[in-house]
C-alpha positions as CSV (number, residue, x, y, z in Angstrom):
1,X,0.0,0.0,0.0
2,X,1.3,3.5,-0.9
3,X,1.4,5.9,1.8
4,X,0.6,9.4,2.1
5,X,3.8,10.1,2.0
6,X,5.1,8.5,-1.0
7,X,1.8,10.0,-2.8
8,X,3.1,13.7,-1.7
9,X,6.4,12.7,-3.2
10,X,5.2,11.6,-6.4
11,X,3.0,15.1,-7.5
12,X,5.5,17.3,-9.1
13,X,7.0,20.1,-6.9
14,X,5.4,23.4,-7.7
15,X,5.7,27.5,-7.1
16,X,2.3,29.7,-6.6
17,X,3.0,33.3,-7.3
18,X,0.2,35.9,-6.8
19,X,-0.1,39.4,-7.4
20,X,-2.6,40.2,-5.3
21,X,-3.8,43.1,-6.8
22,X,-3.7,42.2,-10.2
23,X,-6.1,39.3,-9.7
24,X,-8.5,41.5,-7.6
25,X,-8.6,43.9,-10.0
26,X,-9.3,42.0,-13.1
27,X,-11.7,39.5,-11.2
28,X,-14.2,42.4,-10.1
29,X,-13.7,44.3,-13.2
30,X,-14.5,40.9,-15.0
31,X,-16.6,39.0,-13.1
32,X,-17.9,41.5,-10.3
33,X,-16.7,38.6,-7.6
34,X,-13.4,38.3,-5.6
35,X,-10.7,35.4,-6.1
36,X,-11.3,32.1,-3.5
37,X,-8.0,31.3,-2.3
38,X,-9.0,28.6,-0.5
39,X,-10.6,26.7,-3.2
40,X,-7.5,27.4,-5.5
41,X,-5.7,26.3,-2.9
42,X,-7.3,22.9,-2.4
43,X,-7.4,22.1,-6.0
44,X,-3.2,23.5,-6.2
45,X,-2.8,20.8,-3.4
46,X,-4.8,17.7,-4.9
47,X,-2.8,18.2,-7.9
48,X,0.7,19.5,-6.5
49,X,2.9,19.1,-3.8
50,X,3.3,23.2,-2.7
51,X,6.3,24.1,-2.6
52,X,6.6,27.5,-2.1
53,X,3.5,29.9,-2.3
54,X,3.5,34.0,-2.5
55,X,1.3,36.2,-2.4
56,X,2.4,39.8,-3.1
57,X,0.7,42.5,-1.6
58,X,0.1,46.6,-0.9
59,X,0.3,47.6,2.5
60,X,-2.2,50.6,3.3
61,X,-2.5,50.7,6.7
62,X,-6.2,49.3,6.0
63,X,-7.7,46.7,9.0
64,X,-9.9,44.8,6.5
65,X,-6.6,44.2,4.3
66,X,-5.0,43.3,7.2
67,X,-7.0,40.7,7.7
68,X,-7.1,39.4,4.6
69,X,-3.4,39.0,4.4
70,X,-3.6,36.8,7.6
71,X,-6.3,34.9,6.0
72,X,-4.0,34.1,3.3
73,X,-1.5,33.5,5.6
74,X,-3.5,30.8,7.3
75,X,-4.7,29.3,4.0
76,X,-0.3,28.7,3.1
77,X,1.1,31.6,1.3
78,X,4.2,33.5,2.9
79,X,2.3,37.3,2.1
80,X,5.3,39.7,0.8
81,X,4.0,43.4,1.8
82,X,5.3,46.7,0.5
83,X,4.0,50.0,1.3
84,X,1.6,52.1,-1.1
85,X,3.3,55.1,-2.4
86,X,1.1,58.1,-3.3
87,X,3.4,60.4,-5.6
88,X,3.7,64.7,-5.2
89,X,1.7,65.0,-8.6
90,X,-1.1,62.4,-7.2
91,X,0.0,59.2,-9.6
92,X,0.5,55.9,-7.1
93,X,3.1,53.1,-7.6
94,X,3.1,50.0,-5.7
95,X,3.1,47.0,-7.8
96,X,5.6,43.8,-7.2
97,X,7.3,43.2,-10.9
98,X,10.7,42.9,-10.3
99,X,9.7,41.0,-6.2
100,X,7.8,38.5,-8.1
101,X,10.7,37.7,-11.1
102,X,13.5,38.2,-8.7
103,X,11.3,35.2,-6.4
104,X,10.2,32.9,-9.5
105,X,13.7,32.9,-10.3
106,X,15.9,32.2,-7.1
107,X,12.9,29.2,-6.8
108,X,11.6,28.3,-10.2
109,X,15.2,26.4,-11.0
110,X,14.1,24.0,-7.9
111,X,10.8,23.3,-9.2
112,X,8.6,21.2,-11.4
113,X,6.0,24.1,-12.2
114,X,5.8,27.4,-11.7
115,X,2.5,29.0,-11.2
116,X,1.4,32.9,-11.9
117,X,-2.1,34.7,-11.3
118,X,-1.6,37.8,-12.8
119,X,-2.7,39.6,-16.2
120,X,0.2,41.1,-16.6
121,X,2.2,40.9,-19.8
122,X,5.3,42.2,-17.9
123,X,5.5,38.8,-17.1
124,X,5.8,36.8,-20.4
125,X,9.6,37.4,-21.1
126,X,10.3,35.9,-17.5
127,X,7.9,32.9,-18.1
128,X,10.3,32.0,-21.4
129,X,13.6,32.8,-19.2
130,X,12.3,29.8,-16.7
131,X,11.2,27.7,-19.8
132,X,14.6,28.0,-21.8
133,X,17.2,28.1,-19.0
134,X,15.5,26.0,-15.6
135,X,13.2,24.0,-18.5
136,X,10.4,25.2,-15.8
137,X,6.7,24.7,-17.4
138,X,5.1,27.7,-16.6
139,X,1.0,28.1,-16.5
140,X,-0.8,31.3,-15.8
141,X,-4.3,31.8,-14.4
142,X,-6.0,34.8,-15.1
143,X,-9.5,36.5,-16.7
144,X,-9.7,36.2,-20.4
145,X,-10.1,39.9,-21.8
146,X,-7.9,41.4,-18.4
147,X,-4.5,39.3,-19.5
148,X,-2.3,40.4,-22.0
149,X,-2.1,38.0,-25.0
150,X,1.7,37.5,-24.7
151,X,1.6,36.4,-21.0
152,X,-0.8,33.8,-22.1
153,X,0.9,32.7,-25.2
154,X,4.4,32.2,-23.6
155,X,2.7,29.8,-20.6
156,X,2.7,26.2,-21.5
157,X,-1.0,26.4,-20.2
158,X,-3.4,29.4,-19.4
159,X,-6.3,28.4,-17.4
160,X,-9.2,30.6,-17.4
161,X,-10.6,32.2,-13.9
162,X,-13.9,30.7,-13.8
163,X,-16.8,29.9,-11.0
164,X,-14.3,27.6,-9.5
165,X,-12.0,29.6,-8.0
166,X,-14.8,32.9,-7.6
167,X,-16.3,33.8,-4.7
């Protein structure tokens, strides 16, 4: 009889990479709901064995996101935080490009898989990079009109955010 643990050894190792605010974004602007991490999670851990999980976030000072972030916390994901910056002439910057590549990289040559949810075609270059030099399969989940064609033509698979993972 095969034992738990053997099965755990046998699922191919994997990386989850969020960005947080992407995938809120595009999943109320798309579908009007929020992202369940839970579920994804659950169906990531039938399927994987986890190896790392992040989840990259914008600290605001907010209670409510505060407790969010623990939630995700609890649910498996090591939450990255940096702060919001609100600019002189009013723009804002506070997304997690180069955290998230800098991260897939240093992990994605140890893994099996490397996971993104993001829209962002930023990302695309750095999914070929872990293809051609780690030979890392990369696949992206994300809403269809809200991710850049070239993010979801250079994963090996793009999986559509549907009613499964929608809260």
């Amino acid at each position: 009889m095969t034992s738990q643990h053997e099965l755990q050894n046998t699922k191919p190792r994997v990386g989850i990479f969020v960005d947080v605010q992407n995938i809120y974004y595009t999943c109320r602007e798309s579908y009007g709901k929020n992202f369940d991490y839970n579920a994804f999670w659950r169906v990531m851990a039938q399927q994987y064995n986890i190896e790392c999980a992040f989840a990259y976030a914008i600290y605001r000072g907010d209670e409510k996101q505060s407790q969010f972030q623990n939630i995700l916390r609890a649910i498996g994901f090591e939450v990255k935080l940096k702060p919001f910056i609100q600019r002189r002439d009013g723009s804002a910057k506070g997304d997690w490009d180069v955290g998230i590549t800098i991260d897939m990289l240093e992990h994605g040559k140890n893994l099996d898989k490397v996971i993104l949810l993001s829209g962002d075609g930023d990302f695309a270059l750095l999914l070929g990079h872990l293809k051609s030099q780690y030979n890392v399969s990369c696949d992206v989940y994300g809403a269809d009109r809200l991710t850049a064609e070239a993010l979801k033509q250079s994963a090996e698979q793009f999986h559509l955010i549907d009613n499964t993972f929608l809260l």
